[in-house]
ZATIKOL-93594 format. One record per atom (N, C-alpha, C, O): atom name; x negated, y negated, z. Coordinates in nm, 2 decimals, always signed. Example, Ala and Ser with C-alpha at 12.3 -4.5 7.8 and 13.67 -1.06 7.14 Angstrom:
2
+------+--------+--------+--------+
! site !   east !  north !     up !
+------+--------+--------+--------+
!    N !  -1.32 !  +0.57 !  +0.78 !
!   CA !  -1.23 !  +0.45 !  +0.78 !
!    C !  -1.32 !  +0.33 !  +0.78 !
!    O !  -1.42 !  +0.33 !  +0.85 !
!    N !  -1.28 !  +0.22 !  +0.71 !
!   CA !  -1.37 !  +0.11 !  +0.71 !
!    C !  -1.29 !  +0.00 !  +0.79 !
!    O !  -1.34 !  -0.11 !  +0.80 !
+------+--------+--------+--------+
//
This chain:
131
+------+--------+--------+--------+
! site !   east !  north !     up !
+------+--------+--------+--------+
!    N !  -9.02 !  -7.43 ! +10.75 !
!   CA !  -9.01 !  -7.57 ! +10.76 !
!    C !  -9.06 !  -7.64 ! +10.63 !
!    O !  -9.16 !  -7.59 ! +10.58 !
!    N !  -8.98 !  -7.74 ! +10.56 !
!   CA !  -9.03 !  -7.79 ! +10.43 !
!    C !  -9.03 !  -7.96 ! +10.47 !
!    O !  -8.98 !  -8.00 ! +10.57 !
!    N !  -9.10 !  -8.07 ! +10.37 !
!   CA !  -9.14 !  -8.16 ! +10.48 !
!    C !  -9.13 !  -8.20 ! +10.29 !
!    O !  -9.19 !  -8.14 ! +10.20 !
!    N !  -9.02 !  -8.34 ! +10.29 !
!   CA !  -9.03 !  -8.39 ! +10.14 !
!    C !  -9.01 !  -8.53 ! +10.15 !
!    O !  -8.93 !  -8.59 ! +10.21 !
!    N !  -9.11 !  -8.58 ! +10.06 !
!   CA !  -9.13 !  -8.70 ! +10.02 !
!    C !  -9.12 !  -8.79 !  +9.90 !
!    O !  -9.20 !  -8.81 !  +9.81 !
!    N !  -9.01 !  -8.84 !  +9.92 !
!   CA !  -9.01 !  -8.88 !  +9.75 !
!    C !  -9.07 !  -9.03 !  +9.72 !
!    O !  -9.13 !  -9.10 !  +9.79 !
!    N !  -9.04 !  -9.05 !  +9.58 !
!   CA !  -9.15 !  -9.17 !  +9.53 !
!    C !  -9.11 !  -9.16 !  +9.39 !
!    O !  -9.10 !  -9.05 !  +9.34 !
!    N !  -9.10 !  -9.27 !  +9.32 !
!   CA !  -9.13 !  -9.35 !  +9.21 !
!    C !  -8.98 !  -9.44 !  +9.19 !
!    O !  -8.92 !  -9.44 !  +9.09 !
!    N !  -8.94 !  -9.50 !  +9.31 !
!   CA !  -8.77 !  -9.57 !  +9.29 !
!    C !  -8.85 !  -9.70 !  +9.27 !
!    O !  -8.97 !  -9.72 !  +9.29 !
!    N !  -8.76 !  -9.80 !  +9.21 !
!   CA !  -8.83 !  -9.93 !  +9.22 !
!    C !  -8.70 ! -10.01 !  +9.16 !
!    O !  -8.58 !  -9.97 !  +9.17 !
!    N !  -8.73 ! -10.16 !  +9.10 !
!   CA !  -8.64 ! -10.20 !  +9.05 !
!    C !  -8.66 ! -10.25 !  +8.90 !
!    O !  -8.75 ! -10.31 !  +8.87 !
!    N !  -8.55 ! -10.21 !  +8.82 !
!   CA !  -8.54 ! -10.17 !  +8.70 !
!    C !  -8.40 ! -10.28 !  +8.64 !
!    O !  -8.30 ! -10.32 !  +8.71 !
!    N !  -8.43 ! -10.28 !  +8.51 !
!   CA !  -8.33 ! -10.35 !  +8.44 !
!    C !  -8.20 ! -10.24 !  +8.40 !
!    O !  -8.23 ! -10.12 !  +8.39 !
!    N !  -8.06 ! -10.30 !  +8.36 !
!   CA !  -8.02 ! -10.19 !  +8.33 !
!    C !  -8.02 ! -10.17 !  +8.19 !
!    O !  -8.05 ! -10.26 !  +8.11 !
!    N !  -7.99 ! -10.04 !  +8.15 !
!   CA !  -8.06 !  -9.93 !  +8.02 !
!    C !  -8.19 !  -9.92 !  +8.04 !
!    O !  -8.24 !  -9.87 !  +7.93 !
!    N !  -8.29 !  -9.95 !  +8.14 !
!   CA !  -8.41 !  -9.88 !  +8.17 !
!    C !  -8.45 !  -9.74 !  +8.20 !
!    O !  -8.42 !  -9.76 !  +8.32 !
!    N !  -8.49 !  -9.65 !  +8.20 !
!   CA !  -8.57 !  -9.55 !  +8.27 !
!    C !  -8.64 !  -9.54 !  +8.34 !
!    O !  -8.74 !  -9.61 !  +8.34 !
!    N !  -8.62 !  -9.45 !  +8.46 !
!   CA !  -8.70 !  -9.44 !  +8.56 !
!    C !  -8.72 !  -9.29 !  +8.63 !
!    O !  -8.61 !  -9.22 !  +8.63 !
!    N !  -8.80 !  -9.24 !  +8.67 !
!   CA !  -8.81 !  -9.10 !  +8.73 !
!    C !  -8.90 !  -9.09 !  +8.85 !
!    O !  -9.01 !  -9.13 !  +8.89 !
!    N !  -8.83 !  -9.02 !  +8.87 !
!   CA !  -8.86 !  -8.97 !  +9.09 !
!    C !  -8.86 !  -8.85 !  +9.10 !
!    O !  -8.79 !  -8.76 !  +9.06 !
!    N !  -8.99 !  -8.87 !  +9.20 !
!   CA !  -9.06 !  -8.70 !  +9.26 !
!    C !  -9.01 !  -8.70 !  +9.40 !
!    O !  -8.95 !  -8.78 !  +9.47 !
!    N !  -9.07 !  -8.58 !  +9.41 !
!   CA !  -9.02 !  -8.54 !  +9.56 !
!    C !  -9.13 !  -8.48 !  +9.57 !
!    O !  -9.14 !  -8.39 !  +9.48 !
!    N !  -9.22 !  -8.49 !  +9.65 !
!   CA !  -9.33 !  -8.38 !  +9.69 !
!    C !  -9.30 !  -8.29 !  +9.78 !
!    O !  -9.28 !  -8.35 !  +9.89 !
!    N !  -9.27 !  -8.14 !  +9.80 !
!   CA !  -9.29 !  -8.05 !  +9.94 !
!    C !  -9.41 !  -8.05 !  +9.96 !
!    O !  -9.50 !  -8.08 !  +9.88 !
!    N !  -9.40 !  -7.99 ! +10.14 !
!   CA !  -9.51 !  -7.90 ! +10.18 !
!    C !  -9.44 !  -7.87 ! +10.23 !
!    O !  -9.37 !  -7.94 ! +10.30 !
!    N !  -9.43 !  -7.70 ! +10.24 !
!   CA !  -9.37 !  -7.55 ! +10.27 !
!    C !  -9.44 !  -7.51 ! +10.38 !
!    O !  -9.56 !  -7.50 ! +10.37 !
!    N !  -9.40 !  -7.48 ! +10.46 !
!   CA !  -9.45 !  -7.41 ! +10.58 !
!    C !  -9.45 !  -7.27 ! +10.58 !
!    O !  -9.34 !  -7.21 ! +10.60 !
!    N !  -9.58 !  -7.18 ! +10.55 !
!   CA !  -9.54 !  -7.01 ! +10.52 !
!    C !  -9.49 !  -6.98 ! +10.63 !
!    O !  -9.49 !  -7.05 ! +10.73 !
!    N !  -9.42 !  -6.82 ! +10.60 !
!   CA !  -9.45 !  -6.75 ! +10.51 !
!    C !  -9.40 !  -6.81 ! +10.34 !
!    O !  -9.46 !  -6.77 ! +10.24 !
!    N !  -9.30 !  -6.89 ! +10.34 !
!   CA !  -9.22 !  -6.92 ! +10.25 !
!    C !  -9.28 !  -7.00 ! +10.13 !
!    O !  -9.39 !  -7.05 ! +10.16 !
!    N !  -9.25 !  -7.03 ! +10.04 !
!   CA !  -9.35 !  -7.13 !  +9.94 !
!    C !  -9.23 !  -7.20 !  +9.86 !
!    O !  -9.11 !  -7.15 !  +9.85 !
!    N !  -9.27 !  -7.33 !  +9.80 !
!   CA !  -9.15 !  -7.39 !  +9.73 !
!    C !  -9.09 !  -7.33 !  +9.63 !
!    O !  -8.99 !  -7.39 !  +9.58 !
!    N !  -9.13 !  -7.22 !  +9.59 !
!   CA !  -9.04 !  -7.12 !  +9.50 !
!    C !  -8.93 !  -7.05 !  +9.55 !
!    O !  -8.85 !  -7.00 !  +9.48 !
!    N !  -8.94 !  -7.06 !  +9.69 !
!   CA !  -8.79 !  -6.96 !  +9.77 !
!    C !  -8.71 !  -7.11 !  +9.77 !
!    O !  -8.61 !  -7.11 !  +9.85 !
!    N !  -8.73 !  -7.20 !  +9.71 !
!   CA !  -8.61 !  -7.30 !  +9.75 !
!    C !  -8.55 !  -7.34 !  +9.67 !
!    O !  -8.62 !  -7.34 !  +9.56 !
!    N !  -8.44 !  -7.37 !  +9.65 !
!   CA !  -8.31 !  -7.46 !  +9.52 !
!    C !  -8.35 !  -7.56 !  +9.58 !
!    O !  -8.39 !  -7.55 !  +9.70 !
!    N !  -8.35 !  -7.68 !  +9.49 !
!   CA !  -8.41 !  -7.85 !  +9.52 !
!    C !  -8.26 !  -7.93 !  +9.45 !
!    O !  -8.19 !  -7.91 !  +9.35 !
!    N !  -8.26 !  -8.03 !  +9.57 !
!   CA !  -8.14 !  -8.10 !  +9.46 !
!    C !  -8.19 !  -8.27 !  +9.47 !
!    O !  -8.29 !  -8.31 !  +9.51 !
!    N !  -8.07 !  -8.34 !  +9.42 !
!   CA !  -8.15 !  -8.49 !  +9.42 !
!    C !  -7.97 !  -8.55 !  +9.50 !
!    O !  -7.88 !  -8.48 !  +9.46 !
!    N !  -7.94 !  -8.64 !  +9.57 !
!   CA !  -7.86 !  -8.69 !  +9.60 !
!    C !  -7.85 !  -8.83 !  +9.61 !
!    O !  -7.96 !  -8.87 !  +9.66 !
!    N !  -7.77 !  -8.91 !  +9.58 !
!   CA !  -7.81 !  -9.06 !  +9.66 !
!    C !  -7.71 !  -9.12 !  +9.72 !
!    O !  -7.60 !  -9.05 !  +9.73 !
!    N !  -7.73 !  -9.23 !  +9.77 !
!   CA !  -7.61 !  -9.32 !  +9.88 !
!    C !  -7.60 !  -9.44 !  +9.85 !
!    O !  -7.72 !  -9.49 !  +9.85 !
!    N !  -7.51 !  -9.53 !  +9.82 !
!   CA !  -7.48 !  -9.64 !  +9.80 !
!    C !  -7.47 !  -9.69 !  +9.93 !
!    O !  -7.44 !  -9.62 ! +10.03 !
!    N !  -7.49 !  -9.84 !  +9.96 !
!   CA !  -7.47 !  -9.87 ! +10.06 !
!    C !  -7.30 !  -9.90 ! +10.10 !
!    O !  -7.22 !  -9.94 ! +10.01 !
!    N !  -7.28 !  -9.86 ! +10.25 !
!   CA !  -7.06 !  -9.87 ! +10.25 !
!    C !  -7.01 !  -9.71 ! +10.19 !
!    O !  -6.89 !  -9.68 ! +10.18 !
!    N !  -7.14 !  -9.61 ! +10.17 !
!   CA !  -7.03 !  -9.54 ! +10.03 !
!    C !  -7.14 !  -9.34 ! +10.13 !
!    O !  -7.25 !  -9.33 ! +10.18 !
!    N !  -7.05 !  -9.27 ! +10.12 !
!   CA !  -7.13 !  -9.14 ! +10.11 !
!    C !  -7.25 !  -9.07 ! +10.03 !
!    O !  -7.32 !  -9.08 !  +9.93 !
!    N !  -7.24 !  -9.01 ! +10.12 !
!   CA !  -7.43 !  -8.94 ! +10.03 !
!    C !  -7.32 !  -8.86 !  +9.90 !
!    O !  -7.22 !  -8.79 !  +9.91 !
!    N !  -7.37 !  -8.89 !  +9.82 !
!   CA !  -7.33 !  -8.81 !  +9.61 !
!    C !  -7.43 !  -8.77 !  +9.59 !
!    O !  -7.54 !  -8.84 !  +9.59 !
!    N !  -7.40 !  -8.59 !  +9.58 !
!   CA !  -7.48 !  -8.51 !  +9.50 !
!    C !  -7.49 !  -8.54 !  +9.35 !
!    O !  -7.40 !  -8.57 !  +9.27 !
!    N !  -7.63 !  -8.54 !  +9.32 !
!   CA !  -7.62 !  -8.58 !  +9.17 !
!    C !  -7.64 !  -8.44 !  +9.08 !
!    O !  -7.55 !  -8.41 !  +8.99 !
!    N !  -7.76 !  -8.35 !  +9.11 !
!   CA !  -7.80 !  -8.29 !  +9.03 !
!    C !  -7.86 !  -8.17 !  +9.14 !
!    O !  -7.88 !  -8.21 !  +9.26 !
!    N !  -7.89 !  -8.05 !  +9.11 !
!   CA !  -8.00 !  -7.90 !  +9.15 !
!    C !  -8.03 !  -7.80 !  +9.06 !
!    O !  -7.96 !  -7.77 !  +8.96 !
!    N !  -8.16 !  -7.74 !  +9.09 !
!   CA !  -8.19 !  -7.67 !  +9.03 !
!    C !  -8.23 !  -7.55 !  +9.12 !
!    O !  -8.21 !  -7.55 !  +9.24 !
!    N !  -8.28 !  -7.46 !  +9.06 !
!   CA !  -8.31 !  -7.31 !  +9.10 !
!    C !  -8.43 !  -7.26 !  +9.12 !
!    O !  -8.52 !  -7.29 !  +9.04 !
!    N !  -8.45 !  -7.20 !  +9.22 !
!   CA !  -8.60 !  -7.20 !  +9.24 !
!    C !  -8.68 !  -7.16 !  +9.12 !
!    O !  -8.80 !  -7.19 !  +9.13 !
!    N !  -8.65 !  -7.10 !  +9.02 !
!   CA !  -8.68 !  -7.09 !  +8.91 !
!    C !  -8.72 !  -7.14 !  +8.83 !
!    O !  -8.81 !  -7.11 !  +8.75 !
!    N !  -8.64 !  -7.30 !  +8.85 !
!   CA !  -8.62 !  -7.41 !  +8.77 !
!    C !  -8.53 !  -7.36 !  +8.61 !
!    O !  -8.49 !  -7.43 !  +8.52 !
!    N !  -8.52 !  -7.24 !  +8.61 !
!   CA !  -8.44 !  -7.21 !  +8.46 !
!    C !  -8.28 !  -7.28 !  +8.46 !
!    O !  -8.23 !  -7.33 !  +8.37 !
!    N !  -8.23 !  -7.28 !  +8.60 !
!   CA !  -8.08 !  -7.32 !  +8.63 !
!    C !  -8.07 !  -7.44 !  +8.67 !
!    O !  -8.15 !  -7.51 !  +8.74 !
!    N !  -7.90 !  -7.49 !  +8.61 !
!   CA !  -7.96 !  -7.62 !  +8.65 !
!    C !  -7.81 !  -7.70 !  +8.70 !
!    O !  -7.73 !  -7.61 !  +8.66 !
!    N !  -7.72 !  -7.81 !  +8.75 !
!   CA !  -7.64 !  -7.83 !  +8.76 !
!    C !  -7.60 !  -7.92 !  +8.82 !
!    O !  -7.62 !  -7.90 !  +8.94 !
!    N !  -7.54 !  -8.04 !  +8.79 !
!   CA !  -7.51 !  -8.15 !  +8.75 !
!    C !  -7.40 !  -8.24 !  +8.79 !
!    O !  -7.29 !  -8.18 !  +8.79 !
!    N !  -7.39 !  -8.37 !  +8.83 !
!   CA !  -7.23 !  -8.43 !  +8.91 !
!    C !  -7.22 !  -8.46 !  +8.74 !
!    O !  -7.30 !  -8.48 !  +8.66 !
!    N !  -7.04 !  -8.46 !  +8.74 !
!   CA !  -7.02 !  -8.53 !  +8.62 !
!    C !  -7.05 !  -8.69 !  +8.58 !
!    O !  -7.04 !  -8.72 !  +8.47 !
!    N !  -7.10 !  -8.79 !  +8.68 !
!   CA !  -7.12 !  -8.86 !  +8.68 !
!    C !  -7.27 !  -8.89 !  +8.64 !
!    O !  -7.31 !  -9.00 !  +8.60 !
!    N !  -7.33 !  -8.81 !  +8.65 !
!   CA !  -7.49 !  -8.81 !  +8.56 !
!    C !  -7.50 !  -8.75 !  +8.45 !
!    O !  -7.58 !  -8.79 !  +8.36 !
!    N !  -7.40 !  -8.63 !  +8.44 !
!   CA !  -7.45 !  -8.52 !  +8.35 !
!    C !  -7.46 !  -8.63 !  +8.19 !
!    O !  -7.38 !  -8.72 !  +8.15 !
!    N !  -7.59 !  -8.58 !  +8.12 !
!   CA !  -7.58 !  -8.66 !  +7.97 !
!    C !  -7.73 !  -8.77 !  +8.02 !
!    O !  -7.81 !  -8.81 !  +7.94 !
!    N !  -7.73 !  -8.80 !  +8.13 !
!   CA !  -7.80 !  -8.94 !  +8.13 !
!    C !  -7.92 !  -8.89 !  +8.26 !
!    O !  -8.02 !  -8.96 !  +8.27 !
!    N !  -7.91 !  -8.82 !  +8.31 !
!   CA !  -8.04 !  -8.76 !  +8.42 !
!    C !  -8.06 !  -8.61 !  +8.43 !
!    O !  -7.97 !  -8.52 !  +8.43 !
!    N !  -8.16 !  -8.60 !  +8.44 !
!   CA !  -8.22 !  -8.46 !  +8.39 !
!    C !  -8.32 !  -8.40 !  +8.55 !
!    O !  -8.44 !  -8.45 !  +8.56 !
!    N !  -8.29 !  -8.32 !  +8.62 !
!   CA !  -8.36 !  -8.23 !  +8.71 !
!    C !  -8.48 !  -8.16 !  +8.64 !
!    O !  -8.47 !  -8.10 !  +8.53 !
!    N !  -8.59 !  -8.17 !  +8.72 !
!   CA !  -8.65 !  -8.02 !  +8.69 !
!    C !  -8.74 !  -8.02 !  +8.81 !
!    O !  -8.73 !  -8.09 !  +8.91 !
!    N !  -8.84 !  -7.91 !  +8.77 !
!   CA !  -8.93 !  -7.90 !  +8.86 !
!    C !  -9.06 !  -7.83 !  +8.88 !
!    O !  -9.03 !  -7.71 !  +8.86 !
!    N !  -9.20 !  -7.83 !  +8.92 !
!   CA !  -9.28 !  -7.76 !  +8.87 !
!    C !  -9.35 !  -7.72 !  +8.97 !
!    O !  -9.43 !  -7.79 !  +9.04 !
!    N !  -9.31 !  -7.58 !  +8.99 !
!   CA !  -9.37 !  -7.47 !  +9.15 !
!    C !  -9.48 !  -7.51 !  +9.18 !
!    O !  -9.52 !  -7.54 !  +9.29 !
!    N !  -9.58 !  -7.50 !  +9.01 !
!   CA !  -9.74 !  -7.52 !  +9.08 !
!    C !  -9.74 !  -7.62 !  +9.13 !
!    O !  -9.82 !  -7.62 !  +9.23 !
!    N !  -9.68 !  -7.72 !  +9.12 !
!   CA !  -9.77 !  -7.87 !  +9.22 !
!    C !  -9.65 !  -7.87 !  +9.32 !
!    O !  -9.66 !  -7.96 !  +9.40 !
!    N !  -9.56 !  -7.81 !  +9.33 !
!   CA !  -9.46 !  -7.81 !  +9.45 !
!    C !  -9.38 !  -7.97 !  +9.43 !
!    O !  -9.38 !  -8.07 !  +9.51 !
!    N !  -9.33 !  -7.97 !  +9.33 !
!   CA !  -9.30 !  -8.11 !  +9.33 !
!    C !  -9.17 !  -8.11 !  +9.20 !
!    O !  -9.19 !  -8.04 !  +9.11 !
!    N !  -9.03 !  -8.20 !  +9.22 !
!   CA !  -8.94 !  -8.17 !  +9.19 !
!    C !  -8.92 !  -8.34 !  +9.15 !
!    O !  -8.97 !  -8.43 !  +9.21 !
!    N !  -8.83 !  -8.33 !  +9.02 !
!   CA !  -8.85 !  -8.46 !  +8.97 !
!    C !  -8.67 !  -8.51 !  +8.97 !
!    O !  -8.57 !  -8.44 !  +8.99 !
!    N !  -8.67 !  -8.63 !  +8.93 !
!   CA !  -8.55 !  -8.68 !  +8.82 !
!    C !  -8.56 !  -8.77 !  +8.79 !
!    O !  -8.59 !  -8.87 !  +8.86 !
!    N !  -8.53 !  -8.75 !  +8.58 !
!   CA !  -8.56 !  -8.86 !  +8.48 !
!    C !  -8.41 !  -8.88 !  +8.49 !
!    O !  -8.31 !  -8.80 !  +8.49 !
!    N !  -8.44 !  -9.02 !  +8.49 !
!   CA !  -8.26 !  -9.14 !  +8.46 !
!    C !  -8.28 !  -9.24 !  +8.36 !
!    O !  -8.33 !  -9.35 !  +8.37 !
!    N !  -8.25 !  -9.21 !  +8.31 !
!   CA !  -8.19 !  -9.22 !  +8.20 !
!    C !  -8.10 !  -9.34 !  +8.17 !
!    O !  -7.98 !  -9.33 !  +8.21 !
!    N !  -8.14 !  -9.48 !  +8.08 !
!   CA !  -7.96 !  -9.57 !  +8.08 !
!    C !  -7.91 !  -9.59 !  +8.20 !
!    O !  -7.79 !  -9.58 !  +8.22 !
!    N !  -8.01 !  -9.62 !  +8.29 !
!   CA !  -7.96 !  -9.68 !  +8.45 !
!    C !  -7.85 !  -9.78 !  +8.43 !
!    O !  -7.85 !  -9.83 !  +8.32 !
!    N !  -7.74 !  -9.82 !  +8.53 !
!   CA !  -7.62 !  -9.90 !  +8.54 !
!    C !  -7.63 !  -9.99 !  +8.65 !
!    O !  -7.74 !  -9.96 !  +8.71 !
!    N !  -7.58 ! -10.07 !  +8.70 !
!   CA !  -7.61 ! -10.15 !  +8.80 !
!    C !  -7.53 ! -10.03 !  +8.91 !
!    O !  -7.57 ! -10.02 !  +9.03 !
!    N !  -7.44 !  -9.97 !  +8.86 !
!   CA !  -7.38 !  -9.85 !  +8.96 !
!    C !  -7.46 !  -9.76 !  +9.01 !
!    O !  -7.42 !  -9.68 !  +9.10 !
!    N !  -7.61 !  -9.76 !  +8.95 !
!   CA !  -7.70 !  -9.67 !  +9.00 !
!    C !  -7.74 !  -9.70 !  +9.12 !
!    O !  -7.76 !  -9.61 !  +9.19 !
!    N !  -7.76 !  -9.82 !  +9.17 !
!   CA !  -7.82 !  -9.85 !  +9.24 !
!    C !  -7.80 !  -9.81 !  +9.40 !
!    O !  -7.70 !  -9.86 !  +9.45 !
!    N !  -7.90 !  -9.73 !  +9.50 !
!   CA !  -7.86 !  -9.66 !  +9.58 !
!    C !  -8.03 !  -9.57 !  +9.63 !
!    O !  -8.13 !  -9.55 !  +9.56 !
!    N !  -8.02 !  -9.54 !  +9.76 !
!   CA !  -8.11 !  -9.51 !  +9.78 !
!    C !  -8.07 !  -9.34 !  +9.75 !
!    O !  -7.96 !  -9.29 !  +9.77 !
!    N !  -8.17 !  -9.28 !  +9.70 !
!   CA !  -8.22 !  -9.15 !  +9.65 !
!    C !  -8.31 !  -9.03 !  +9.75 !
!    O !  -8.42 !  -9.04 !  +9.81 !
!    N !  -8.24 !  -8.94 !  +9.75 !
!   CA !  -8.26 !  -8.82 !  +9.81 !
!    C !  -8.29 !  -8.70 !  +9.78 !
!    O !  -8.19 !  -8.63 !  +9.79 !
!    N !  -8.37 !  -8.65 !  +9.76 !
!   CA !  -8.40 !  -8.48 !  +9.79 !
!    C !  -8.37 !  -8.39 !  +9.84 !
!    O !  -8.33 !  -8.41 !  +9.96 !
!    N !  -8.36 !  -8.27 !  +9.80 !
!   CA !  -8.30 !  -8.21 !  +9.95 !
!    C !  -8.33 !  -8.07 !  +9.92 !
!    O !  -8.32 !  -8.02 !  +9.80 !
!    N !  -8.37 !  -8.00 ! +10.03 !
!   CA !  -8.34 !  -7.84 ! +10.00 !
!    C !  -8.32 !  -7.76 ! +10.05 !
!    O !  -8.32 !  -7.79 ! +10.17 !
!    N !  -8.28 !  -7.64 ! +10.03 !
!   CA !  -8.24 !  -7.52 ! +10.10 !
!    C !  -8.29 !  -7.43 ! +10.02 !
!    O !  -8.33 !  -7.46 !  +9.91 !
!    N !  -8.28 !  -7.26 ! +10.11 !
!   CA !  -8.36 !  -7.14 ! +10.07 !
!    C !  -8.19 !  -7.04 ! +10.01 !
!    O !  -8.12 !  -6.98 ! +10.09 !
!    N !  -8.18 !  -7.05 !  +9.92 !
!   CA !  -8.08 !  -6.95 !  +9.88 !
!    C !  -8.08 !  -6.80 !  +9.94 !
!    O !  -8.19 !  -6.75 !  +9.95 !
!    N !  -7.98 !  -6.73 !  +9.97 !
!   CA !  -8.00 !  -6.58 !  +9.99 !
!    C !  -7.93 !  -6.50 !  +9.87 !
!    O !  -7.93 !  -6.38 !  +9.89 !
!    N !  -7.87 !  -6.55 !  +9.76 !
!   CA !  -7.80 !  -6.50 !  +9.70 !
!    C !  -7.83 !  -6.56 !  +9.52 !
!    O !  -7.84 !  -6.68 !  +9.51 !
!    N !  -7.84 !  -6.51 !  +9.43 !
!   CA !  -7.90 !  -6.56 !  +9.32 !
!    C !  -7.77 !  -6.56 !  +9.22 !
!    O !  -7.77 !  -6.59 !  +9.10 !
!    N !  -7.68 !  -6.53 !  +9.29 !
!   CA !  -7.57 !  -6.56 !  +9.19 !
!    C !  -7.48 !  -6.62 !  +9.27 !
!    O !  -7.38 !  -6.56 !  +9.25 !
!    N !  -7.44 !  -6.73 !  +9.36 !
!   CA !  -7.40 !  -6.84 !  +9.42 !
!    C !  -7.47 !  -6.90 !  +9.50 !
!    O !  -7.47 !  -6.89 !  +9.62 !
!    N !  -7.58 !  -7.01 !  +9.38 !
!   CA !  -7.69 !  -7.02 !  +9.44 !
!    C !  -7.61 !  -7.20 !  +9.44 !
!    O !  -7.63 !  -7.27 !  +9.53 !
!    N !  -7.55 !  -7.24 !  +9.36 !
!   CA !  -7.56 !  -7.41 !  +9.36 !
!    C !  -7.47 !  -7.41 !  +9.50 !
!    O !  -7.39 !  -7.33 !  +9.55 !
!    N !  -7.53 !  -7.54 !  +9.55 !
!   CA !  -7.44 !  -7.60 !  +9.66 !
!    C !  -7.46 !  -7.75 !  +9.62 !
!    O !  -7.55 !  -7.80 !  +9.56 !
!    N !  -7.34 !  -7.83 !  +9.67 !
!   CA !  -7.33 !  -7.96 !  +9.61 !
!    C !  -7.29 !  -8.04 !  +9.74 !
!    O !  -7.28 !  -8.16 !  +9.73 !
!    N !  -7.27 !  -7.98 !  +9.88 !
!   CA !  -7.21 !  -8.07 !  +9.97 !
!    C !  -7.37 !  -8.10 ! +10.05 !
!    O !  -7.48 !  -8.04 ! +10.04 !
!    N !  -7.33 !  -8.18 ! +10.13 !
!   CA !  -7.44 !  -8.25 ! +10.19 !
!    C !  -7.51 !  -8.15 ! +10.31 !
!    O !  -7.63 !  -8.12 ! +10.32 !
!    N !  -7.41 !  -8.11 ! +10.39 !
!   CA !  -7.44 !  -8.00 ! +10.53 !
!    C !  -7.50 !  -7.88 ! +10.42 !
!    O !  -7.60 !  -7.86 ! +10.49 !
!    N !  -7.51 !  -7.81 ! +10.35 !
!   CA !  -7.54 !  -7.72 ! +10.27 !
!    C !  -7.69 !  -7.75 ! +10.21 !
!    O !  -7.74 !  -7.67 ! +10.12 !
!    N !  -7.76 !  -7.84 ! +10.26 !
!   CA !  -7.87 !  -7.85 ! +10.29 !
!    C !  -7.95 !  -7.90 ! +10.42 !
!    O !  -7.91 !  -7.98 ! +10.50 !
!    N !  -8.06 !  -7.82 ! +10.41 !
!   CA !  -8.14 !  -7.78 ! +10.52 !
!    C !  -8.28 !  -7.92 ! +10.55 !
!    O !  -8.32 !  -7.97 ! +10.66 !
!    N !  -8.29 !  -7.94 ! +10.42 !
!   CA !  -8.39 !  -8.04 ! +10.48 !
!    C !  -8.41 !  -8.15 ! +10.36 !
!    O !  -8.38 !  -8.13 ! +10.24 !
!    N !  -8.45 !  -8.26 ! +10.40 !
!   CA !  -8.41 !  -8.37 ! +10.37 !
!    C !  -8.54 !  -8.49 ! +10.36 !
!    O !  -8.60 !  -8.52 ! +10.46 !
!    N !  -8.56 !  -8.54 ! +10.23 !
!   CA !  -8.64 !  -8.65 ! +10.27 !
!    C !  -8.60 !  -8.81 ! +10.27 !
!    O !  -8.49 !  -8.86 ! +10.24 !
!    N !  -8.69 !  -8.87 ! +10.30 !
!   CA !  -8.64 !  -8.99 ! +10.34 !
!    C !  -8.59 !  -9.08 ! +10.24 !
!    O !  -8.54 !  -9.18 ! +10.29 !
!    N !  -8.58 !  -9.08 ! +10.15 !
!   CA !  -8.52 !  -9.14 ! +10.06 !
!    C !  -8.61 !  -9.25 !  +9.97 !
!    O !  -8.69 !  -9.30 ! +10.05 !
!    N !  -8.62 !  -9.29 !  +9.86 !
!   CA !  -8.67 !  -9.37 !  +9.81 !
!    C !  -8.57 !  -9.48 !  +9.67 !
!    O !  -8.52 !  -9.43 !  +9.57 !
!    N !  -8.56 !  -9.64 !  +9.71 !
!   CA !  -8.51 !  -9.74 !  +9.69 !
!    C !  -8.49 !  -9.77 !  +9.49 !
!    O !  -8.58 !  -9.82 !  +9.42 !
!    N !  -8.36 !  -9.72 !  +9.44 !
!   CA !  -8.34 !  -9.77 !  +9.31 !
!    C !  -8.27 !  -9.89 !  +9.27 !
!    O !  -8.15 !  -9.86 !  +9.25 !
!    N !  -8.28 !  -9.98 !  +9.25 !
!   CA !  -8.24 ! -10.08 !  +9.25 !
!    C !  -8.21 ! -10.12 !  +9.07 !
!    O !  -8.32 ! -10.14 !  +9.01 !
!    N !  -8.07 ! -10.11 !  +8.99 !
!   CA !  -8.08 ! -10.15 !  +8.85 !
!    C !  -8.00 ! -10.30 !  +8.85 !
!    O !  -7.88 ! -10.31 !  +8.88 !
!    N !  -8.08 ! -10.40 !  +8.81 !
!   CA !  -7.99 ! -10.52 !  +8.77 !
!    C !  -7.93 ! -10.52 !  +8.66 !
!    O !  -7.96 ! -10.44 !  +8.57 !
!    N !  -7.85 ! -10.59 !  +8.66 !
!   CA !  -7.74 ! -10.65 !  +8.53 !
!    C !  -7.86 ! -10.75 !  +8.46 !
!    O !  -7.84 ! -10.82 !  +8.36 !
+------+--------+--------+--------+
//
C-alpha cells in the first residue's frame, strides 16, 4: 500500500517556475525504492496527461513531448519524496497535478504512460499559470 501526497502547486505568472512534491508512505514489506513515480495532470473538460516517470533508481527518466525541455522529474529515496521542477509555465499548464505509482516487475520495460498502469494515486495539487 503507498499513500501520496502532493504539495507545492499554487498560482504563478506565466514564464514562472514552480516545483511539486509528492510525499509517500510505503507500507512494508516494500519501500519507495520498489516503485517507478510518475507526475500526470488534468485539465478541466480534458483527460488525465502523462507528463513525465522515473525509475526507482531515479537514474531513468521519461517524458511527454509536451514537457520534454521545460520540466524535469526526479526523486530522492531517502526522504521518500518525488518532485517536478516546471519550468516557463504557459497558461496551457494550468491543471490540477498528480502523482502516481506503481511497483515494476521488470527493469527493462519499466516506463508506463497510460493512466490504468498505475496503482496508486494522490490527490492532486492546484497549478494555476496566468497570462
Amino acid at each position: 500500500q503507498v499513500q501520496l501526497v502532493e504539495s507545492g502547486g499554487g498560482l504563478v505568472q506565466a514564464g514562472d517556475s514552480l516545483r511539486l512534491s509528492c510525499a509517500a508512505s510505503v507500507a512494508s514489506p516494500h519501500t519507495f525504492s520498489d516503485y517507478a513515480m510518475a507526475w500526470f495532470r488534468q485539465a478541466p473538460g480534458k483527460e488525465r496527461e502523462f507528463l513525465a516517470t522515473i525509475s526507482w533508481t531515479g537514474v531513468s527518466t521519461y517524458y511527454a513531448d509536451s514537457v520534454k525541455g521545460r520540466f524535469t522529474i526526479s526523486r530522492n529515496n531517502a526522504e521518500n519524496t518525488v518532485y517536478l521542477q516546471m519550468n516557463s509555465l504557459k497558461p496551457e499548464d494550468t491543471a490540477v497535478y498528480y502523482c502516481a505509482a506503481y511497483r515494476p516487475t521488470s527493469s527493462l520495460t519499466w516506463v508506463r504512460v497510460g493512466v490504468s498502469e498505475y496503482d496508486y494515486w494522490g490527490q492532486g495539487t492546484q497549478v494555476t499559470v496566468s497570462s
